[in-house]
N, C-alpha and C positions, 0 to 999 in steps of 0.2 A: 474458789481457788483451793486449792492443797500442796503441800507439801510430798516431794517425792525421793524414797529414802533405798537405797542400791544396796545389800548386805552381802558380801561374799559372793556375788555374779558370777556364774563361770556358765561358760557355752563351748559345748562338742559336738563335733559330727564325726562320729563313728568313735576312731581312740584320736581324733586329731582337738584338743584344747584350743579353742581362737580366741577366749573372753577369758582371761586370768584372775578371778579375786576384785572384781571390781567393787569397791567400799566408797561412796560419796552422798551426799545430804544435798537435795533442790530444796532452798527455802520457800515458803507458799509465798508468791507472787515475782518470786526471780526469775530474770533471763537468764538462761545457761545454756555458751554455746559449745561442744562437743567439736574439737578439731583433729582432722591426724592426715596426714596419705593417706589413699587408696587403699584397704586392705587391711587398719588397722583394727577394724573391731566397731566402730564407730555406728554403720548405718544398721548391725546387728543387736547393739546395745540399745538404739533404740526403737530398733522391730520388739522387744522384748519386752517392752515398757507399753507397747500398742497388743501388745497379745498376736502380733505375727508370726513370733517367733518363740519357740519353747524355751523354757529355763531348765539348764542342766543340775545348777546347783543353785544354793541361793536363796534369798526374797527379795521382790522392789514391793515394795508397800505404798498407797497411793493415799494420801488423807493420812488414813487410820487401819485401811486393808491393804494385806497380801492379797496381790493381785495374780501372783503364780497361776493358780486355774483358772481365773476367770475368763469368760470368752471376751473377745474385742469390745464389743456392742454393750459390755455389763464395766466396764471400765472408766466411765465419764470421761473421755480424752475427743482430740480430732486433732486428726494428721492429717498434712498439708505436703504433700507426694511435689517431685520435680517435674513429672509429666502432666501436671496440672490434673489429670485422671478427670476430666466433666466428661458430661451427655455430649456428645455432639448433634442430637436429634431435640434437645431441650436448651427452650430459653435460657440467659443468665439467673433471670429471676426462677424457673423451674431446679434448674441446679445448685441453687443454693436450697431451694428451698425441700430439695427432694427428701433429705433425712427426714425434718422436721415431719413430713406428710406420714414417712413410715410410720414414725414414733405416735402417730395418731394425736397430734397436737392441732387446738383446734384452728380454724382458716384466721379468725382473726389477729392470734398470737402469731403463726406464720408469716400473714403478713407485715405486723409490728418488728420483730424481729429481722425479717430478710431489708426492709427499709430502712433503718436501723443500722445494720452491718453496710448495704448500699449506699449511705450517707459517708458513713467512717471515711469507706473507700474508693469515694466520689465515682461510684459505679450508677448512680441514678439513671444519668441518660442512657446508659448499656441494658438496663433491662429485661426489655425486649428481644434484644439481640441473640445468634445463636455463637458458638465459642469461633467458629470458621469467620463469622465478621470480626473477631477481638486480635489485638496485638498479643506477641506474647506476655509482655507485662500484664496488659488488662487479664488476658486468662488466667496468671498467676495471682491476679487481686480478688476475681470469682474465687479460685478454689482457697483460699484467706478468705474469703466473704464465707463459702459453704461451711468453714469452722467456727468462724466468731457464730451465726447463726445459734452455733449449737450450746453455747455457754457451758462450753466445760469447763472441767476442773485441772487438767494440761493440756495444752497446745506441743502437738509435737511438728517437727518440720522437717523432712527428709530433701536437703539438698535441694531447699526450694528455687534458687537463683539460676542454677547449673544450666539450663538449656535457655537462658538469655544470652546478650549479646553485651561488652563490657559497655556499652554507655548507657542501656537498659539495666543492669547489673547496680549500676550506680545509683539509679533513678529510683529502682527499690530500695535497697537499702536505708535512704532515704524514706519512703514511704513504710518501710517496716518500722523506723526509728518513731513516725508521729505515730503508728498504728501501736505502740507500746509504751505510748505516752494516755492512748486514749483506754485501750483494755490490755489493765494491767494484772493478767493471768500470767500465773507459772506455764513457763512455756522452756521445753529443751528443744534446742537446734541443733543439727549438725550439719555440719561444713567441711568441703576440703581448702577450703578460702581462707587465709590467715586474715586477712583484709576484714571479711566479713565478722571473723570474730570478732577483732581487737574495736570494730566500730559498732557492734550489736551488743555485744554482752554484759553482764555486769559481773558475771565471772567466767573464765574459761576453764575448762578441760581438758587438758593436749594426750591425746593417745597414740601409742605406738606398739604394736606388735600385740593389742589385744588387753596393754596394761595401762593405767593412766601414769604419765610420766612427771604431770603436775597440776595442782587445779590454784588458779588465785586470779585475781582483777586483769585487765589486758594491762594496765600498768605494773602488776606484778609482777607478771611472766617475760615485760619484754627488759624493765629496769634486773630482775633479778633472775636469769632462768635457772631452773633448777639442774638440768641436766645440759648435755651435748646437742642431744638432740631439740631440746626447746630451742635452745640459743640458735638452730639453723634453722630453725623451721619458723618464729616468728621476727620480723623484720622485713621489711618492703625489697629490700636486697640483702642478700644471705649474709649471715657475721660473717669474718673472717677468721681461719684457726690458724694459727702458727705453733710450731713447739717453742718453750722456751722455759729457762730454771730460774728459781728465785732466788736470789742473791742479799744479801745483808749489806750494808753501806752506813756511814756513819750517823746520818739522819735517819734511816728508816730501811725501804724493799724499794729495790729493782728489780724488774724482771729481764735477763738476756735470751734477744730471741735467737735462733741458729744466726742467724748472718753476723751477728752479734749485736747490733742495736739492743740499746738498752734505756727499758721505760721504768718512768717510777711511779710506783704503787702509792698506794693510801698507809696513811704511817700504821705499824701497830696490828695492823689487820691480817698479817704471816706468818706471825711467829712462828708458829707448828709446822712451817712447810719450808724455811729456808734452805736452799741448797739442793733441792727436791726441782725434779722435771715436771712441768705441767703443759696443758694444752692451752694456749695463749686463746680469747672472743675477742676481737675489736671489729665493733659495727662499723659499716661504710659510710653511714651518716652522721659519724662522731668523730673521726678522722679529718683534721684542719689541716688547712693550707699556711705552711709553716714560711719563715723568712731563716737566714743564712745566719749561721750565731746561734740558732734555739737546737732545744733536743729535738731530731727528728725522726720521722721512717725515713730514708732514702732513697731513690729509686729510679727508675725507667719505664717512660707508659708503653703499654701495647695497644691495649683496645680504649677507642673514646668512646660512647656512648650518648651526645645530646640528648639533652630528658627535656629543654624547655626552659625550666626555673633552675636546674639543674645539671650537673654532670654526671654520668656516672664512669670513672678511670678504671681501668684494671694496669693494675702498673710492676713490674718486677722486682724484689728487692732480696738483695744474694738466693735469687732462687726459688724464692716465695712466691707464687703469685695473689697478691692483695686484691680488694674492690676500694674504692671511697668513691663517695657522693661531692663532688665539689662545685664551687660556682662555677655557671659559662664562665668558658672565652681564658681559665685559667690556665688550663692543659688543651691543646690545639689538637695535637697529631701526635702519633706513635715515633717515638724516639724523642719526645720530649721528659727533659728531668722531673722528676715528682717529689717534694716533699710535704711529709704532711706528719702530723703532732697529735695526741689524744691527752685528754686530759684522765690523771691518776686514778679519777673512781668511776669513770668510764671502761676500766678494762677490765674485764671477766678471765678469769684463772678457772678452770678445770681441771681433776684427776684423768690422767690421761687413758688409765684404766678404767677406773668404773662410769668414767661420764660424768661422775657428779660435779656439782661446784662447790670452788671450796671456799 
């Protein structure tokens, strides 16, 4: 295992900058999963870590080397592609074992090793087989099988999930969770899957536009985001953003949102912002089904949503339109009343300007 350490990253093609300054430390044996949209820098960050991709500015250091020149193959790594990349003309057992053959390792460590990684990933009775008899799961657990084989020193993983289907999607997941229970290598992933982060990693990384926006636990990012953009980007169903100013009162902070509703904050914790406009986060799944008498949201549903164990409402309130997550059978049909309540240290306050939270 090693450690893998990012110094001032930047990546260009031509005069166009996509990788901004990237600075972050992979502890040797942590999962780190890498999340962002489409486009943010992500599957580049880490082509550059496997040696596919050139470094403009920079060092990553892998152990104890700059790995900047090195070629792919002198980097101790194995990357695990979404197109699963095998032979289609070679057994399972051939495909995993094909590095191993180049690297002139001798027959009976190869097969020590490929039996081994086939065990992990209950691929025994596949063997034999060629990738055109395998589901897509199983072909996604060969080409994880072709990396353990090689006992590197990082494991990377380029969107390995992506071309399953969501109940296959789950079923990994799963299966990556004991497969990192049993080999516990530094391994970086990237994802465009919020999901897959928050239930893989033991820290994330959220990037956006090329910059990392925040790195900390999946409990970090989802209890505390650091920005605008984390706050909509992690959660099963998007926060919700309303404007609203912070207000002083004889106990503590209110926050009034436009319609005027008015929530109360955690005491103490506003000082420096009273009176000041902010951009209101209340999650959909933090938002209660309120009774008549209590501080509420107020509102009007539009859209129902049945989830199952769930509801999900989109409902109007002076103008706003909100989500909340509530129980069946509470809210039926659009044009039904909606109230619902959050509690004070469940609400996230943002500069409406810079994104941050404050």
């Amino acid at each position: 295992m090693a450690k893998v350490a990012f110094r001032r990253i930047t990546k260009s093609y031509a005069n166009l900058e996509v990788i901004h300054g990237v600075d972050m430390d992979v502890a040797d044996g942590e999962f780190i999963v890498i999340v962002g949209p489409s486009g943010c820098g992500k599957s580049t960050l880490l082509r550059m870590v496997a040696g596919l991709e050139p470094i403009t500015g920079g060092e990553i250091v892998i152990g104890e080397r700059v790995v900047n020149t090195l070629e792919p193959k002198d980097r101790d790594i194995a990357m695990v592609f979404q197109n699963y990349a095998l032979y289609p003309h070679m057994s399972v057992f051939d495909n995993m074992a094909y590095g191993l053959k180049i690297r002139g390792l001798p027959k009976a460590d190869i097969e020590q090793r490929v039996q081994r990684a086939a065990e992990i990933l209950e691929l025994k009775p596949l063997l034999d087989r060629k990738p055109r008899q395998l589901s897509g799961g199983q072909r996604q657990r060969v080409a994880m099988g072709r990396a353990i084989v090689r006992e590197p020193k990082v494991f990377l993983f380029d969107e390995p999930l992506s071309n399953l289907d969501a109940k296959l999607r789950v079923q990994m997941r799963t299966e990556l969770k004991k497969l990192r229970e049993r080999v516990r290598t530094t391994a970086i992933y990237v994802t465009h899957d919020q999901v897959e982060a928050m239930t893989l990693a033991d820290r994330i990384v959220l990037m956006y536009d090329g910059r990392i926006e925040q790195i900390g636990t999946p409990e970090d990012v989802y209890e505390a985001p650091a920005t605008l953009f984390v706050a909509g980007f992690i959660g099963t169903s998007a926060m919700n953003f309303v404007s609203g100013r912070v207000e002083k009162n004889g106990r503590g902070y209110d926050v009034i949102l436009v319609n005027g509703a008015r929530l109360a904050l955690p005491a103490s914790r506003f000082d420096a912002h009273n009176g000041k406009t902010v951009t209101v986060g209340l999650r959909p799944e933090q938002l209660h089904w309120t009774h008549d008498g209590e501080p509420a949201l107020a509102g009007t549903a539009r859209v129902i949503e049945p989830l199952g164990a769930d509801t999900l409402v989109v409902f109007d309130v002076g103008g706003s339109e909100l989500q909340a997550r509530l129980p069946p059978r509470i809210v039926r049909r659009a044009g039904d009343p909606v109230r619902v309540s959050i509690a004070p240290e469940s609400i996230h306050l943002f500069d409406p300007v810079t994104g941050r939270r404050l």
